[in-house]
C-alpha positions in Angstrom: 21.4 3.2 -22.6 18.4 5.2 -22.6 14.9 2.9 -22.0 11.3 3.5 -23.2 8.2 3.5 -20.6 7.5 0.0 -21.8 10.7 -1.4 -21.3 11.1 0.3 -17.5 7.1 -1.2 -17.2 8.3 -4.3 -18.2 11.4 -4.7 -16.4 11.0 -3.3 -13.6 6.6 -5.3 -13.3 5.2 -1.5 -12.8 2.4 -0.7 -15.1 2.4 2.0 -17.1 0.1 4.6 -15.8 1.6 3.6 -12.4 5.0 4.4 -13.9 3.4 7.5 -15.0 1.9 7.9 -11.6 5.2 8.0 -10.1 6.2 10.5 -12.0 3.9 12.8 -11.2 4.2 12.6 -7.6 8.0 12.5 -7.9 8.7 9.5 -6.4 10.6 8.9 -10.3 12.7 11.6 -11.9 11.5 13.3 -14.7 11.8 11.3 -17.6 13.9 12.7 -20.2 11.7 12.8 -23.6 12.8 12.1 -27.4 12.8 14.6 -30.0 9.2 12.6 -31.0 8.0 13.2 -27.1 8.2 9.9 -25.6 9.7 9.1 -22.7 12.6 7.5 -21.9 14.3 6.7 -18.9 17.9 6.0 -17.2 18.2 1.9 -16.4 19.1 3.5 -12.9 14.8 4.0 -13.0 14.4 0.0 -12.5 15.6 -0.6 -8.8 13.9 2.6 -7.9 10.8 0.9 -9.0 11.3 -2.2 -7.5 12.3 0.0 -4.5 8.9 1.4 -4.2 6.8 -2.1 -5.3 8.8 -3.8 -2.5 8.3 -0.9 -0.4 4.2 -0.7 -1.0 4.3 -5.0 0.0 5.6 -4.1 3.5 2.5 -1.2 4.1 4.8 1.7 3.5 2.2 4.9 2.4 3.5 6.7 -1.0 4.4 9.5 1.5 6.4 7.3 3.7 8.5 5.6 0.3 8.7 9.4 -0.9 10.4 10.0 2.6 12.5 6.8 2.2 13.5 7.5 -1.4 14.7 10.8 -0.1 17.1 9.7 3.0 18.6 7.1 0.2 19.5 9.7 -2.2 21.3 11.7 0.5 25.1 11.1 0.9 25.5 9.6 3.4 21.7 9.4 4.4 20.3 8.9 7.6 19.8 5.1 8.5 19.0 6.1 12.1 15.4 8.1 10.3 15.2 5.0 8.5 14.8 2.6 11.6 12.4 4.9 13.1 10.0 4.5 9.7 10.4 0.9 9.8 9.6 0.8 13.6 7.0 3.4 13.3 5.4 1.1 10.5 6.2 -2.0 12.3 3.4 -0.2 15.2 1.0 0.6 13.0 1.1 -3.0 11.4 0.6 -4.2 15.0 -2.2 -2.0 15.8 -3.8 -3.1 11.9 -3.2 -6.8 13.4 -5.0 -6.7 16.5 -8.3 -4.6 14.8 -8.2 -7.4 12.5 -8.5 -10.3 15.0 -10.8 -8.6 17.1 -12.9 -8.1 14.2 -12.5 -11.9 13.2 -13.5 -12.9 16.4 -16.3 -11.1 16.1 -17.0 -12.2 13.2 -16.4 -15.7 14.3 -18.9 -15.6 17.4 -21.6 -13.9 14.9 -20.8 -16.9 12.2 -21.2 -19.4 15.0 -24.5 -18.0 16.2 -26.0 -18.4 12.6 -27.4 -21.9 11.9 -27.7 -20.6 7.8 -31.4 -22.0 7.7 -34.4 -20.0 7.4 -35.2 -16.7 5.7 -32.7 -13.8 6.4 -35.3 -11.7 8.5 -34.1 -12.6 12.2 -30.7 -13.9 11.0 -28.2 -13.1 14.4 -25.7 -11.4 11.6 -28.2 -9.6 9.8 -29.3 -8.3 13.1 -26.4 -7.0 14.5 -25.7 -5.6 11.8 -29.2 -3.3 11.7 -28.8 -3.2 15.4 -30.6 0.4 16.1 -28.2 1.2 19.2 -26.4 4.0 17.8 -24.2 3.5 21.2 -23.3 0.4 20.6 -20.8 -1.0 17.6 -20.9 -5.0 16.2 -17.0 -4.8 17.6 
């Protein structure tokens, strides 16, 4: 049974101009469209949505879900390319980590060396962050 964009939006908790999205960077099929023009869609649509939201919560790029999308079409696919995504993304989320705690601690030490009294001209933050070294970064 055929389902409208609403109903996919709906069941599958995409939005509709993501949906639509999707479409146009072929990360959906084409939808099939109604003698009226709408657009309806195979229930087959669903999982491939959920697929890509569940996809887009671990960090994966639209490219890299394209490239996923693709090796699970094939038959039989490729699960060795599909490890080296994961662990590829598994890096870079490791990399992402460690440029966040650095910047936290940062962060932290600049925080600590506030006492948040007095006017904002000469505030340790407010300072570093106008520092005129162009050498030198806050991190």
């Amino acid at each position: 049974m055929l389902m409208t964009i609403g109903q996919i939006a709906n069941a599958s908790g995409t939005g509709i101009q993501t949906l639509r999205y999707y479409e146009r960077e072929k990360l959906l099929p084409p939808a099939a469209r109604k003698p009226s023009g709408y657009r309806v869609y195979y229930p087959e649509a669903v999982a491939r949505l959920r697929f890509i939201r569940r996809a887009k919560d671990l960090g994966f790029s639209l490219q890299e879900i394209r490239e996923l999308l693709k090796l699970q079409d094939e038959k039989p696919g490729n699960r060795a390319r599909v490890k080296i995504i994961a662990d590829r993304k598994v890096t870079e989320l490791d990399e992402k980590i460690r440029d966040l705690t650095r910047m936290r601690e940062v962060l932290a030490r600049l925080a600590r060396s506030c006492s948040g009294k007095g006017p904002v001209h000469g505030c340790p933050i407010v300072e570093a962050l106008l520092d005129n070294d162009s050498s030198r970064t806050v991190l």
